[in-house]
PDBQT receptor file of N, H, CA, C and O in Angstrom, charges set to zero:
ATOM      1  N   UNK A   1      -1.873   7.975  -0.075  1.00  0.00    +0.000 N 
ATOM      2  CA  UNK A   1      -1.864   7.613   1.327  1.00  0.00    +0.000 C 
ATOM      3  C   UNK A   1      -1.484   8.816   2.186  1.00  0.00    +0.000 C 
ATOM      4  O   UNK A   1      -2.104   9.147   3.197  1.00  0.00    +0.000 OA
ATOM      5  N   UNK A   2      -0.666   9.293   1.813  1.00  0.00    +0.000 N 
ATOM      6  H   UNK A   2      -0.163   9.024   0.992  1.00  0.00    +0.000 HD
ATOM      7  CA  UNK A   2       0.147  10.783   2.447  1.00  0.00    +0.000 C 
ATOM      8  C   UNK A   2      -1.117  12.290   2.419  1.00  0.00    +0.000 C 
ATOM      9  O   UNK A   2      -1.047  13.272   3.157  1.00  0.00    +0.000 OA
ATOM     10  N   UNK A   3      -2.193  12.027   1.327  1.00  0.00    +0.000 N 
ATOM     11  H   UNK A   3      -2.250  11.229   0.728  1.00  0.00    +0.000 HD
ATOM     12  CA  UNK A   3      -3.432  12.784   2.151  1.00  0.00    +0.000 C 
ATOM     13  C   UNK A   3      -4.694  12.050   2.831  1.00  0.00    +0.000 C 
ATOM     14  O   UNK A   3      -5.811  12.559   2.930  1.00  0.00    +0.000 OA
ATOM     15  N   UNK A   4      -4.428  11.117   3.161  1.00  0.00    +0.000 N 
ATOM     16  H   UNK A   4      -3.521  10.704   3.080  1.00  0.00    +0.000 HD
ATOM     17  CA  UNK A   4      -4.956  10.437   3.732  1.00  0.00    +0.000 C 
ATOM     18  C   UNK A   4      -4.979  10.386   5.290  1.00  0.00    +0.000 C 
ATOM     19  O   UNK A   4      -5.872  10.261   6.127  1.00  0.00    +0.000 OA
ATOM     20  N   UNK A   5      -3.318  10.569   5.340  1.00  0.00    +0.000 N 
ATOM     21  H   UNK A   5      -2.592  10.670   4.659  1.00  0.00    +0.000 HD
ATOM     22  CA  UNK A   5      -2.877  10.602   6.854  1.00  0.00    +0.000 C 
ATOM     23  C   UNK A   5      -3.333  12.840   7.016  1.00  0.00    +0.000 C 
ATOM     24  O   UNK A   5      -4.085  13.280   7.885  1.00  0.00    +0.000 OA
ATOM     25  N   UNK A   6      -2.770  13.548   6.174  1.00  0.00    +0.000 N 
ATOM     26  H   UNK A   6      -2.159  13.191   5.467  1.00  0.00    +0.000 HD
ATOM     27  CA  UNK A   6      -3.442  14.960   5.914  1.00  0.00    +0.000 C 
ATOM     28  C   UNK A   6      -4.461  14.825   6.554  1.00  0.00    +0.000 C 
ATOM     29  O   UNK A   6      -4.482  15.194   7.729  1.00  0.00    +0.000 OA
ATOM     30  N   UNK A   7      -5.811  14.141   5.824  1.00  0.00    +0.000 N 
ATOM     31  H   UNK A   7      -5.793  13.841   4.870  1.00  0.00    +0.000 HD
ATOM     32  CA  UNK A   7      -6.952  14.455   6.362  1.00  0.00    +0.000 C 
ATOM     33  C   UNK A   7      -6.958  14.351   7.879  1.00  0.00    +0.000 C 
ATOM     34  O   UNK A   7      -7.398  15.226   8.625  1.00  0.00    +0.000 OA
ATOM     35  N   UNK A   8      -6.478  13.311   8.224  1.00  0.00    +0.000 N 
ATOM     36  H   UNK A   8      -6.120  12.600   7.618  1.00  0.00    +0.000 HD
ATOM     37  CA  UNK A   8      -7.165  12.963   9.272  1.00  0.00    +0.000 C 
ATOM     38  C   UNK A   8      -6.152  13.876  10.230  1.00  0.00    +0.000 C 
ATOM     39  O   UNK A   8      -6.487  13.768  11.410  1.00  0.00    +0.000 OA
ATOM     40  N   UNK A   9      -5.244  14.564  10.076  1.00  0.00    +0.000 N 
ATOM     41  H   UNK A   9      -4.971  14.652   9.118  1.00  0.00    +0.000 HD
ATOM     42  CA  UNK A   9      -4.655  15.513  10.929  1.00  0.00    +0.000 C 
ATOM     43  C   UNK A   9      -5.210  16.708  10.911  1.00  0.00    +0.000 C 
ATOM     44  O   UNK A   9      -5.061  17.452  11.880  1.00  0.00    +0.000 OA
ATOM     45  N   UNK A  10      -5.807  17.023  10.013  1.00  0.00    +0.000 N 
ATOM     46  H   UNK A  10      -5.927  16.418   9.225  1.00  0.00    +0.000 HD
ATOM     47  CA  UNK A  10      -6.774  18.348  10.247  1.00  0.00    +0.000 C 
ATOM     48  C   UNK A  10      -7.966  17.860  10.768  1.00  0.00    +0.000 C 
ATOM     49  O   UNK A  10      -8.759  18.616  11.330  1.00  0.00    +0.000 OA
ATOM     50  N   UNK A  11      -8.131  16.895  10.662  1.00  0.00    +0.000 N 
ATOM     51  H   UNK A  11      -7.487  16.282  10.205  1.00  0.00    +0.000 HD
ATOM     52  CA  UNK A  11      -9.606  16.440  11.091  1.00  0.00    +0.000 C 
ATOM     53  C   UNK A  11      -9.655  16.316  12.700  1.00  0.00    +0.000 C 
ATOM     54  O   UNK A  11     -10.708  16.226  13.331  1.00  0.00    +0.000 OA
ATOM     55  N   UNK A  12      -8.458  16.322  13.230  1.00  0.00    +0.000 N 
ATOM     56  H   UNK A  12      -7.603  16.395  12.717  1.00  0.00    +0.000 HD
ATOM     57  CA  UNK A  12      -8.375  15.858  14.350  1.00  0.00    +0.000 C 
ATOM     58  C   UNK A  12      -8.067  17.202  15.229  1.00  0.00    +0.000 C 
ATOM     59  O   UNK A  12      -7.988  18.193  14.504  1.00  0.00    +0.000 OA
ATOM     60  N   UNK A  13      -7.878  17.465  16.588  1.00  0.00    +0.000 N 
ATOM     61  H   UNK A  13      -7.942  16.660  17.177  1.00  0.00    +0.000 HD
ATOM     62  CA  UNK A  13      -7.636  18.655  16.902  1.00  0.00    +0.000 C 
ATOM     63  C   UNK A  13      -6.182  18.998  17.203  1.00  0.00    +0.000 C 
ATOM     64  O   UNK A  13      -5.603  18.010  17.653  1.00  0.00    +0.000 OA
ATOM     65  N   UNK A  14      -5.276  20.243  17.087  1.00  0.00    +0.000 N 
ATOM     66  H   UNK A  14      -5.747  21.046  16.722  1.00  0.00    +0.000 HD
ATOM     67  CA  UNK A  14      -3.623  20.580  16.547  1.00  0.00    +0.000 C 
ATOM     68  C   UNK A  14      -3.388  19.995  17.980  1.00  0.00    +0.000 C 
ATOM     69  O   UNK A  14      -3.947  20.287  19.038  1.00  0.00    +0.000 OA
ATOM     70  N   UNK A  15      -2.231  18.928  17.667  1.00  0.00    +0.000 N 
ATOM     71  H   UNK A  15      -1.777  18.691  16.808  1.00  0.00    +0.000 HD
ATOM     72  CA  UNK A  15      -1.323  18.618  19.293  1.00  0.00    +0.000 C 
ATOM     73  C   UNK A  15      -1.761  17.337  19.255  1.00  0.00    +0.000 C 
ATOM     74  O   UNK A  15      -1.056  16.328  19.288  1.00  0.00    +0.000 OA
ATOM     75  N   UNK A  16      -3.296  17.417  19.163  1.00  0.00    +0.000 N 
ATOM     76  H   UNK A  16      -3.869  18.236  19.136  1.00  0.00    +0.000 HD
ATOM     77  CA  UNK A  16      -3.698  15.709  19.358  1.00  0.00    +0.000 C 
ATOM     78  C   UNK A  16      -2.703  14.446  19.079  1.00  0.00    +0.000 C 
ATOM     79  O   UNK A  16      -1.911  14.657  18.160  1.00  0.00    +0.000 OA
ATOM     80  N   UNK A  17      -2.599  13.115  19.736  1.00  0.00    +0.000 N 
ATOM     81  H   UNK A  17      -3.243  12.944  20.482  1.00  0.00    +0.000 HD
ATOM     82  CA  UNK A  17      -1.518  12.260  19.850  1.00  0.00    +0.000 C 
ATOM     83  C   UNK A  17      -1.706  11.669  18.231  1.00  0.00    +0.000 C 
ATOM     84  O   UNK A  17      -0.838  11.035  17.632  1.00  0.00    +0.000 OA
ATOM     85  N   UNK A  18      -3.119  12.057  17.658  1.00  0.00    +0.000 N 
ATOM     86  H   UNK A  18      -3.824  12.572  18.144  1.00  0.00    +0.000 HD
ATOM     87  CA  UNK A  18      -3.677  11.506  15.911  1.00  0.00    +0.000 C 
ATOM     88  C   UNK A  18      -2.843  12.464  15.532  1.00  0.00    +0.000 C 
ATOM     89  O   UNK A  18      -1.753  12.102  15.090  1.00  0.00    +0.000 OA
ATOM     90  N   UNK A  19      -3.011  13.256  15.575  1.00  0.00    +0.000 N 
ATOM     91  H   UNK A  19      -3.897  13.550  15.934  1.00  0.00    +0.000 HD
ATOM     92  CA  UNK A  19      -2.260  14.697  14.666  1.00  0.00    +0.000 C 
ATOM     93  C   UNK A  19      -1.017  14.897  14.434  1.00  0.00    +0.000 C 
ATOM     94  O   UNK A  19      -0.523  15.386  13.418  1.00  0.00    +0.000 OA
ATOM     95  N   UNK A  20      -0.238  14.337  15.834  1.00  0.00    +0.000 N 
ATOM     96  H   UNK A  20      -0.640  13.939  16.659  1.00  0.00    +0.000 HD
ATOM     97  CA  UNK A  20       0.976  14.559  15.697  1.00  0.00    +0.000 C 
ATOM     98  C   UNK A  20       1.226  13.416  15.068  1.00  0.00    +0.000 C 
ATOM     99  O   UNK A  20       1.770  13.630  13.985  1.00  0.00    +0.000 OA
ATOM    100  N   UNK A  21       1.022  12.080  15.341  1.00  0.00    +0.000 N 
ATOM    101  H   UNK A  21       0.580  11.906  16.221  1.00  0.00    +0.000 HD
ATOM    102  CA  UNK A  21       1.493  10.797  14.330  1.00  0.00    +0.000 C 
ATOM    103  C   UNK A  21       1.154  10.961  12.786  1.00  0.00    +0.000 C 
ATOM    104  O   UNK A  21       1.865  10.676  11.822  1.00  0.00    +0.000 OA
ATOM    105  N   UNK A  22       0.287  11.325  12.806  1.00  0.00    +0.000 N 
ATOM    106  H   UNK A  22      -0.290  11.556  13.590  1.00  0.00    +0.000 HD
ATOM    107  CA  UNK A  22      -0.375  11.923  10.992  1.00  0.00    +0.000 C 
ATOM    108  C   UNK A  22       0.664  12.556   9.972  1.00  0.00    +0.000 C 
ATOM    109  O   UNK A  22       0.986  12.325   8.807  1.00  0.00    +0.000 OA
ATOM    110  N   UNK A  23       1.137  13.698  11.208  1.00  0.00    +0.000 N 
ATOM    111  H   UNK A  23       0.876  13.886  12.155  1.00  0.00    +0.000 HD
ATOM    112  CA  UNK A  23       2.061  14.776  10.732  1.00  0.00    +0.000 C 
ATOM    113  C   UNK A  23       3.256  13.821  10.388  1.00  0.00    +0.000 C 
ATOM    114  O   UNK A  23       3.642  13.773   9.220  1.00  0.00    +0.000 OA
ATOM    115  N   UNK A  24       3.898  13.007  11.421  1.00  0.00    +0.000 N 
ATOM    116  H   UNK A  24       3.584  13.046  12.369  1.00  0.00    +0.000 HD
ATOM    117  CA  UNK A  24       5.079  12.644  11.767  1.00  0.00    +0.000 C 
ATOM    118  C   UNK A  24       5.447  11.184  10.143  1.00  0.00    +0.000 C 
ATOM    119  O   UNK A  24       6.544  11.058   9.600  1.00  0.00    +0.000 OA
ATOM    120  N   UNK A  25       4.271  10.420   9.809  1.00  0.00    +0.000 N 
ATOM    121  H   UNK A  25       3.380  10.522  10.250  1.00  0.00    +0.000 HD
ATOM    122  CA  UNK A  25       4.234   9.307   9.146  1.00  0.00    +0.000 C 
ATOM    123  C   UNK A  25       4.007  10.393   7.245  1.00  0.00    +0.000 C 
ATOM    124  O   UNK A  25       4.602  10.108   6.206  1.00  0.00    +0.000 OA
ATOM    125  N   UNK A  26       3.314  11.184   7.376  1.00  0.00    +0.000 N 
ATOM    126  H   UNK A  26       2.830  11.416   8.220  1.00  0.00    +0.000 HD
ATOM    127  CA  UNK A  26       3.511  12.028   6.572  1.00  0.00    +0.000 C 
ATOM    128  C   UNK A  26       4.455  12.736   5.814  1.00  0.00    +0.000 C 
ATOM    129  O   UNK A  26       4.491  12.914   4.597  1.00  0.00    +0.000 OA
ATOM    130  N   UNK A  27       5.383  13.201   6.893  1.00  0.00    +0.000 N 
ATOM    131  H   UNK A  27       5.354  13.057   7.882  1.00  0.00    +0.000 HD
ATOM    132  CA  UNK A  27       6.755  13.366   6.675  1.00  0.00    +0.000 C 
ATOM    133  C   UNK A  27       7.615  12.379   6.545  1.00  0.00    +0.000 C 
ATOM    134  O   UNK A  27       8.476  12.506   5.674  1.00  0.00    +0.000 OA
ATOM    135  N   UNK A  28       7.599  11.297   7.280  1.00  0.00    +0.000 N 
ATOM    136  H   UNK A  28       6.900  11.194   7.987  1.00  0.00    +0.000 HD
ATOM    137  CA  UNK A  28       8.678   9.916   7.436  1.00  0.00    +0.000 C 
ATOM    138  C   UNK A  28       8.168   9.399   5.465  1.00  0.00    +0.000 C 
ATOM    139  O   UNK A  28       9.065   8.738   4.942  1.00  0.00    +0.000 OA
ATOM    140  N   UNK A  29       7.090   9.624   4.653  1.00  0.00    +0.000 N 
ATOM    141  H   UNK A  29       6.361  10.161   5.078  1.00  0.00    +0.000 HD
ATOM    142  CA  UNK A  29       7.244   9.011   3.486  1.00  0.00    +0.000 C 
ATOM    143  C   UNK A  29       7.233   9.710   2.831  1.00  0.00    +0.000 C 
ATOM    144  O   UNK A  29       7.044   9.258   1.702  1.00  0.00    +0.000 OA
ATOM    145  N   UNK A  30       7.395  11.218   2.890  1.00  0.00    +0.000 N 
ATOM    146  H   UNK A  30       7.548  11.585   3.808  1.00  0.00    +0.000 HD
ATOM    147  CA  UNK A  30       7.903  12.337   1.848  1.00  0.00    +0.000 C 
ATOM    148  C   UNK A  30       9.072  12.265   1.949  1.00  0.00    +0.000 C 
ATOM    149  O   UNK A  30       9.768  12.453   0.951  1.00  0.00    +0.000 OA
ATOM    150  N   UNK A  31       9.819  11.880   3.573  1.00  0.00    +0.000 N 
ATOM    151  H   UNK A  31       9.253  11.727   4.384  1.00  0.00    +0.000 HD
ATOM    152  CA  UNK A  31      11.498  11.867   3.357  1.00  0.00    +0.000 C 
ATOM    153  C   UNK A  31      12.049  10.839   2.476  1.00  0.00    +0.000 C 
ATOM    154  O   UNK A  31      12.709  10.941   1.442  1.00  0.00    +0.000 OA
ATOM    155  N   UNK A  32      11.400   9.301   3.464  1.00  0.00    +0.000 N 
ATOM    156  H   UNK A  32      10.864   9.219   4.304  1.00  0.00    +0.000 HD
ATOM    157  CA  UNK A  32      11.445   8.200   1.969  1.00  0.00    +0.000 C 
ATOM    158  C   UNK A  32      11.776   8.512   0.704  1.00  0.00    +0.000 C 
ATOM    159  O   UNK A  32      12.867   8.310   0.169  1.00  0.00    +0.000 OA
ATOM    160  N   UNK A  33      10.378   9.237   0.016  1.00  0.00    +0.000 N 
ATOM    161  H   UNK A  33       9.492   9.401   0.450  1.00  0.00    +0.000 HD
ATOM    162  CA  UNK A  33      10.484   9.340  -1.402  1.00  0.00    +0.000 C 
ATOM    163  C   UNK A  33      11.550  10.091  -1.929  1.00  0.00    +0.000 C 
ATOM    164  O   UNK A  33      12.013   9.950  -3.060  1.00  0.00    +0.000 OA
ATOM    165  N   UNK A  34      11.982  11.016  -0.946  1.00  0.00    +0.000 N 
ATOM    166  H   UNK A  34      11.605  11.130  -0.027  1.00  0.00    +0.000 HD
ATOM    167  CA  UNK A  34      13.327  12.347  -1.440  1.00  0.00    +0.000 C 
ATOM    168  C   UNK A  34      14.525  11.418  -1.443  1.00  0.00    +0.000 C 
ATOM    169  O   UNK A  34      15.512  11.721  -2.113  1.00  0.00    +0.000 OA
ATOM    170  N   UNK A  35      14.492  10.368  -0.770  1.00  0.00    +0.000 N 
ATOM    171  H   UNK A  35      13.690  10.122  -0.226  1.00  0.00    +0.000 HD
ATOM    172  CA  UNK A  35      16.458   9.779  -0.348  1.00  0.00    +0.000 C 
ATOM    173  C   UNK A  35      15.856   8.311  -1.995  1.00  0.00    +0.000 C 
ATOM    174  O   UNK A  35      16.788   8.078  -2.764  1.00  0.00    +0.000 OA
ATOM    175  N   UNK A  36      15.010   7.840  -2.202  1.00  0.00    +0.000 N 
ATOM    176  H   UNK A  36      14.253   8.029  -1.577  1.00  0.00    +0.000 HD
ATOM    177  CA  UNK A  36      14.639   7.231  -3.435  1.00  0.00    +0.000 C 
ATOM    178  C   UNK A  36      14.295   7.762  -4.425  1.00  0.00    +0.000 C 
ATOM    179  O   UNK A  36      14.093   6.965  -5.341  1.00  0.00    +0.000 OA
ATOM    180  N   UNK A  37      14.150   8.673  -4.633  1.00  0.00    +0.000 N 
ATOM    181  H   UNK A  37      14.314   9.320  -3.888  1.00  0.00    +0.000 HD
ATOM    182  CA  UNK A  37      14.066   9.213  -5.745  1.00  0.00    +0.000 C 
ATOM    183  C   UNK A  37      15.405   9.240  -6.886  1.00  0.00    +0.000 C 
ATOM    184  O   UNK A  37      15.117   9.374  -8.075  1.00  0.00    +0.000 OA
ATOM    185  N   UNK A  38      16.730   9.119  -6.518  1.00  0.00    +0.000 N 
ATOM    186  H   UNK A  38      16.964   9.010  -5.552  1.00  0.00    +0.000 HD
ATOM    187  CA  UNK A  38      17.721   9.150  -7.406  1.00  0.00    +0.000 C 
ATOM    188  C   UNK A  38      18.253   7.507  -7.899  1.00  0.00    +0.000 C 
ATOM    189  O   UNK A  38      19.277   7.149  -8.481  1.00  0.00    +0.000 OA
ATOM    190  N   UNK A  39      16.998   6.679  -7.350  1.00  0.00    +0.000 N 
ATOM    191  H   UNK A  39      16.167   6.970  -6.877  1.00  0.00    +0.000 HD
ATOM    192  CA  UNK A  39      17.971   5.482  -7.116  1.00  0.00    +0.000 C 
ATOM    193  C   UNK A  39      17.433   4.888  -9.048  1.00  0.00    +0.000 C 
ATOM    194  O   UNK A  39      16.475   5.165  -9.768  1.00  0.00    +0.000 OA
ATOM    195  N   UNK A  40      18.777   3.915  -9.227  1.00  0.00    +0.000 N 
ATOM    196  H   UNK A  40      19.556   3.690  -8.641  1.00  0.00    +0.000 HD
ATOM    197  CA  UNK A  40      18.269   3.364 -10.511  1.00  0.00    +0.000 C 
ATOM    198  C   UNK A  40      17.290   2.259 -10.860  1.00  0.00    +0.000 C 
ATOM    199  O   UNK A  40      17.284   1.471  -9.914  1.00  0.00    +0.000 OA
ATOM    200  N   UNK A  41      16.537   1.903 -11.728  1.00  0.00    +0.000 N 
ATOM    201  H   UNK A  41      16.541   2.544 -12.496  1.00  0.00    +0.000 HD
ATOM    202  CA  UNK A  41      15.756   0.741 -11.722  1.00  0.00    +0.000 C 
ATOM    203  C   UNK A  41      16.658  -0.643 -11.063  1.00  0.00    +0.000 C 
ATOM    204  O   UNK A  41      16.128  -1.561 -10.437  1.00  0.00    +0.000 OA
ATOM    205  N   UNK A  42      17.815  -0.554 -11.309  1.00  0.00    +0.000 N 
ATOM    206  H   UNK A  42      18.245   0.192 -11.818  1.00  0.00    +0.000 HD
ATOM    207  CA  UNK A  42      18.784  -1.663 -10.683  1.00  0.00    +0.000 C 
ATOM    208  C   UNK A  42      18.907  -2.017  -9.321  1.00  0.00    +0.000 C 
ATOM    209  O   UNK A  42      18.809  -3.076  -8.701  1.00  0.00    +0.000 OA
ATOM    210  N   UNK A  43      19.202  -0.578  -8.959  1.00  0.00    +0.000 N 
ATOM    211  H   UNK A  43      19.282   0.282  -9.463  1.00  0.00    +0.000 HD
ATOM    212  CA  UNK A  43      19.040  -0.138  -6.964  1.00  0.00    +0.000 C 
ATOM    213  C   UNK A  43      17.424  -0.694  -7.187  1.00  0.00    +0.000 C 
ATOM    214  O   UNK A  43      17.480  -1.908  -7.384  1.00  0.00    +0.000 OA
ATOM    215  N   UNK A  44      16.545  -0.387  -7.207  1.00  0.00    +0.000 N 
ATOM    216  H   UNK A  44      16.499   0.599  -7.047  1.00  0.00    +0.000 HD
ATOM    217  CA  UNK A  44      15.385  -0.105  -6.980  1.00  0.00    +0.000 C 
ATOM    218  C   UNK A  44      15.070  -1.784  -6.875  1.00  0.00    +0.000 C 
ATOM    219  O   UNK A  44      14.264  -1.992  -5.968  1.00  0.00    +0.000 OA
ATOM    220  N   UNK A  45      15.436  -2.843  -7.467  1.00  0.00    +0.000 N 
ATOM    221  H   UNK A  45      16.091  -2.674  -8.204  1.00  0.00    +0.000 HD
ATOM    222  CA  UNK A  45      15.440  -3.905  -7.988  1.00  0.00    +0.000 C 
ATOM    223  C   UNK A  45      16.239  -4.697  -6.753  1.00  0.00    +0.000 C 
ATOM    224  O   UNK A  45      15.692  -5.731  -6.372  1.00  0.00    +0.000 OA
ATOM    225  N   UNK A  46      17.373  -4.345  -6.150  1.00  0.00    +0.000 N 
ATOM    226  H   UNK A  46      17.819  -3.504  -6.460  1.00  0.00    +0.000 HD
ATOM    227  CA  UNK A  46      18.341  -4.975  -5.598  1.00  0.00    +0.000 C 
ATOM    228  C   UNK A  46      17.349  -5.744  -3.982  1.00  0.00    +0.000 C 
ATOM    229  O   UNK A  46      16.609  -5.176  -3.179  1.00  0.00    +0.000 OA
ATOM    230  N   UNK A  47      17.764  -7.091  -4.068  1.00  0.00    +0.000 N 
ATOM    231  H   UNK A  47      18.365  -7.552  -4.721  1.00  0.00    +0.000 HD
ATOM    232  CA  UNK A  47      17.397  -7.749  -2.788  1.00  0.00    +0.000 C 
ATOM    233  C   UNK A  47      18.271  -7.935  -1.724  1.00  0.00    +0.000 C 
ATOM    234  O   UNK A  47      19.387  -8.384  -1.987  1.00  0.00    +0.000 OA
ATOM    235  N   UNK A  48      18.005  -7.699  -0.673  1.00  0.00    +0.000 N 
ATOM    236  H   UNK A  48      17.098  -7.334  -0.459  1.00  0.00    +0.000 HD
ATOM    237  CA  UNK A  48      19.361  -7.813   0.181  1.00  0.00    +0.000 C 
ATOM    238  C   UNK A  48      19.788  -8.808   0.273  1.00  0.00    +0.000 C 
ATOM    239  O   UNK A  48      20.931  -9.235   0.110  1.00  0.00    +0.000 OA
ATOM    240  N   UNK A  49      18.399  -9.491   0.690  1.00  0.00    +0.000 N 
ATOM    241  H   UNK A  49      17.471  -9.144   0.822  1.00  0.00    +0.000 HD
ATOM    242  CA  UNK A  49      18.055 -10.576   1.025  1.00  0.00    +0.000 C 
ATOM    243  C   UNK A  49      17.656 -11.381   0.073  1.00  0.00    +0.000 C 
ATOM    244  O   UNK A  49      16.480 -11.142  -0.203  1.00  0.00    +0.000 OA
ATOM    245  N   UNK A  50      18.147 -12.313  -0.615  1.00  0.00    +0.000 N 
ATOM    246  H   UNK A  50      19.102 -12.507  -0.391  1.00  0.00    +0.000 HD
ATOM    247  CA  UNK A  50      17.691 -13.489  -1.873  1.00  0.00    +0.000 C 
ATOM    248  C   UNK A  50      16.386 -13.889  -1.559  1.00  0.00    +0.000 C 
ATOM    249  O   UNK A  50      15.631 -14.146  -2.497  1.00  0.00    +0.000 OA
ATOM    250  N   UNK A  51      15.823 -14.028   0.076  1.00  0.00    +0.000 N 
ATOM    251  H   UNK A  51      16.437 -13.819   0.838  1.00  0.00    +0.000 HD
ATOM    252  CA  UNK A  51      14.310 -15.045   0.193  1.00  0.00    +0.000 C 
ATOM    253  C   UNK A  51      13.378 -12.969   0.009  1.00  0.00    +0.000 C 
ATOM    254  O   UNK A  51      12.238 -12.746  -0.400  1.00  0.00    +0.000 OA
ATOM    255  N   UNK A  52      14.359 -11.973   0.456  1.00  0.00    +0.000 N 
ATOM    256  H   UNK A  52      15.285 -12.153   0.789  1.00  0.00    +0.000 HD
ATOM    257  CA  UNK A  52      13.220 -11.151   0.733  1.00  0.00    +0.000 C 
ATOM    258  C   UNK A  52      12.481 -10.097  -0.435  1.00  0.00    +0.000 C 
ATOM    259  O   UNK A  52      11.994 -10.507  -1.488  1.00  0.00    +0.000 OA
ATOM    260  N   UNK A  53      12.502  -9.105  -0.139  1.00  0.00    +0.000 N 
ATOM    261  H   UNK A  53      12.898  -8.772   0.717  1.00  0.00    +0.000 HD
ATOM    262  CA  UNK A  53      11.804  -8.076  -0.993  1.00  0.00    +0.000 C 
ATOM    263  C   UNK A  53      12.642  -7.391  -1.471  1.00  0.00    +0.000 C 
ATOM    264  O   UNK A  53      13.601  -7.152  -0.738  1.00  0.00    +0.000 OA
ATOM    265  N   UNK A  54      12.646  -6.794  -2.871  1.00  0.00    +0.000 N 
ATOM    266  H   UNK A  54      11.867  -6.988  -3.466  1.00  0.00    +0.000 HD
ATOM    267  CA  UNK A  54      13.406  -5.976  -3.459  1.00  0.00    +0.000 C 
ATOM    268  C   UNK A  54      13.064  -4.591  -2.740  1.00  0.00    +0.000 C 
ATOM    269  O   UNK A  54      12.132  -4.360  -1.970  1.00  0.00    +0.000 OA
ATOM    270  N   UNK A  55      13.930  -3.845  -3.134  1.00  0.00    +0.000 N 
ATOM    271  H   UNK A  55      14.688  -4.032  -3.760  1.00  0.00    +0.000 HD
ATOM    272  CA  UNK A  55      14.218  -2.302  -2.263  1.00  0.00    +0.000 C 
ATOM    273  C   UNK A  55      12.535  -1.489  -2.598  1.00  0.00    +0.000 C 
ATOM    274  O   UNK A  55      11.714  -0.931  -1.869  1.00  0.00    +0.000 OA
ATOM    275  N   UNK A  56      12.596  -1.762  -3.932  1.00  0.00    +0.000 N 
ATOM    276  H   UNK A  56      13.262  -2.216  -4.524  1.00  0.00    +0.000 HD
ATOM    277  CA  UNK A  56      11.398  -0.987  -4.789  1.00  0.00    +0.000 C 
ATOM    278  C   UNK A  56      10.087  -1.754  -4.009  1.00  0.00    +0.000 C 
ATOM    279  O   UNK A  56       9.214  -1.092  -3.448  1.00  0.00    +0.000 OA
ATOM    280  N   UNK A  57      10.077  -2.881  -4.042  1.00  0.00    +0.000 N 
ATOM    281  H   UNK A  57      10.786  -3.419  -4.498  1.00  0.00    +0.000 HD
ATOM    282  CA  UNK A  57       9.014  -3.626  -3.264  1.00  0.00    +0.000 C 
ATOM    283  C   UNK A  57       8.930  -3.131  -2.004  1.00  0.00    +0.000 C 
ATOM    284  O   UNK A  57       7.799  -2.733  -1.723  1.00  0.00    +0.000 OA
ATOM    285  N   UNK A  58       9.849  -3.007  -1.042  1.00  0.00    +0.000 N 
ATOM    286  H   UNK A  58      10.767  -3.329  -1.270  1.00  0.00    +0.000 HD
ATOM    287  CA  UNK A  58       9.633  -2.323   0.216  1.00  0.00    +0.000 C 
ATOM    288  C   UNK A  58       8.957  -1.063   0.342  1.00  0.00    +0.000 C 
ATOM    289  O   UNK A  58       7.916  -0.829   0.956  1.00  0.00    +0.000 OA
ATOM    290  N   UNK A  59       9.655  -0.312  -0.293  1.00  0.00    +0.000 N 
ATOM    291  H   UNK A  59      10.501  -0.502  -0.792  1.00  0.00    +0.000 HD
ATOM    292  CA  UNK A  59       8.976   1.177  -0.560  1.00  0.00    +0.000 C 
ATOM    293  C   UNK A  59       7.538   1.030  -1.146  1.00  0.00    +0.000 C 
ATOM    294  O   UNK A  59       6.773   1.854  -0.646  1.00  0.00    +0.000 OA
ATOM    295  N   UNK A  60       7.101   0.413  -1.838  1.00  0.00    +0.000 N 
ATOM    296  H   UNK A  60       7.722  -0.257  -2.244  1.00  0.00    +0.000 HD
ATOM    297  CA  UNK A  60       6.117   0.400  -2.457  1.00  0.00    +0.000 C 
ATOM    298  C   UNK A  60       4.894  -0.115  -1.270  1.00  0.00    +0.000 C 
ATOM    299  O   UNK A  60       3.959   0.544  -0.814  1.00  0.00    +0.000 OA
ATOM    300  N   UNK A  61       5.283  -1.482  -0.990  1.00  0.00    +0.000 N 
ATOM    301  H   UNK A  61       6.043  -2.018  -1.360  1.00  0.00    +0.000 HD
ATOM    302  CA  UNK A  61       4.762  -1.137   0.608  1.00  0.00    +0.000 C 
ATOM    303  C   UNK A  61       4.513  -0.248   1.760  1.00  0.00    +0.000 C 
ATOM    304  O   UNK A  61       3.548   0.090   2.446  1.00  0.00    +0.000 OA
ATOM    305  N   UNK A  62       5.783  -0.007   1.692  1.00  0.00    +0.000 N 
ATOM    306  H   UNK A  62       6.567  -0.281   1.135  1.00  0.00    +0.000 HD
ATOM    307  CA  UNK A  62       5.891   0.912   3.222  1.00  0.00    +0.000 C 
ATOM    308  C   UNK A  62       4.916   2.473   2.503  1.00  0.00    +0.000 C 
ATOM    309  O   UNK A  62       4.295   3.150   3.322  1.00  0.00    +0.000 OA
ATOM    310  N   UNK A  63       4.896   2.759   1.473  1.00  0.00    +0.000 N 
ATOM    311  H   UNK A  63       5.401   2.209   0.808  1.00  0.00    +0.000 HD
ATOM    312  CA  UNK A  63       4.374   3.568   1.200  1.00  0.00    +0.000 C 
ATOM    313  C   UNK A  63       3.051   3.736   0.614  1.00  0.00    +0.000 C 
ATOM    314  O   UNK A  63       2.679   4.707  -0.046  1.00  0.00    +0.000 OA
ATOM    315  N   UNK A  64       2.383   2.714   0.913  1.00  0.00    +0.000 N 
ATOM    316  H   UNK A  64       2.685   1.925   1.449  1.00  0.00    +0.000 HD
ATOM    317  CA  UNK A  64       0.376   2.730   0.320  1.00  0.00    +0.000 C 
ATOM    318  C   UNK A  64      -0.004   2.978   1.477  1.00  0.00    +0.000 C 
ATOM    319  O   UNK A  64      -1.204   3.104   1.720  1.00  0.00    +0.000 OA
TER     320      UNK A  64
């Protein structure tokens, strides 16, 4: 997904309001993945919320 949003920021022209969101959502799920990356299958597992989504489920979302 993360060259996906790439493409379409080069595709688009530098500054453009596409380009800069491209850039910006690009970075917002490389940071994601850096602050999850240490977490355990347990963390990764944990619901906050009993009706909602596990942590790993969110990310996994928020990140396709």
């Amino acid at each position: 997904m993360v060259a996906e949003y790439q493409a379409q920021a080069t595709s688009t022209p530098p500054g453009s309001p596409a380009a800069v969101l491209a850039a910006w959502l690009g970075d917002l799920v490389a940071m994601v993945h850096e602050h999850i990356a240490g977490l355990t299958a347990e963390e990764l597992a944990f619901q906050p919320d009993p009706q909602g989504n596990s942590i790993g489920v969110t990310m996994w979302h928020f990140s396709r």
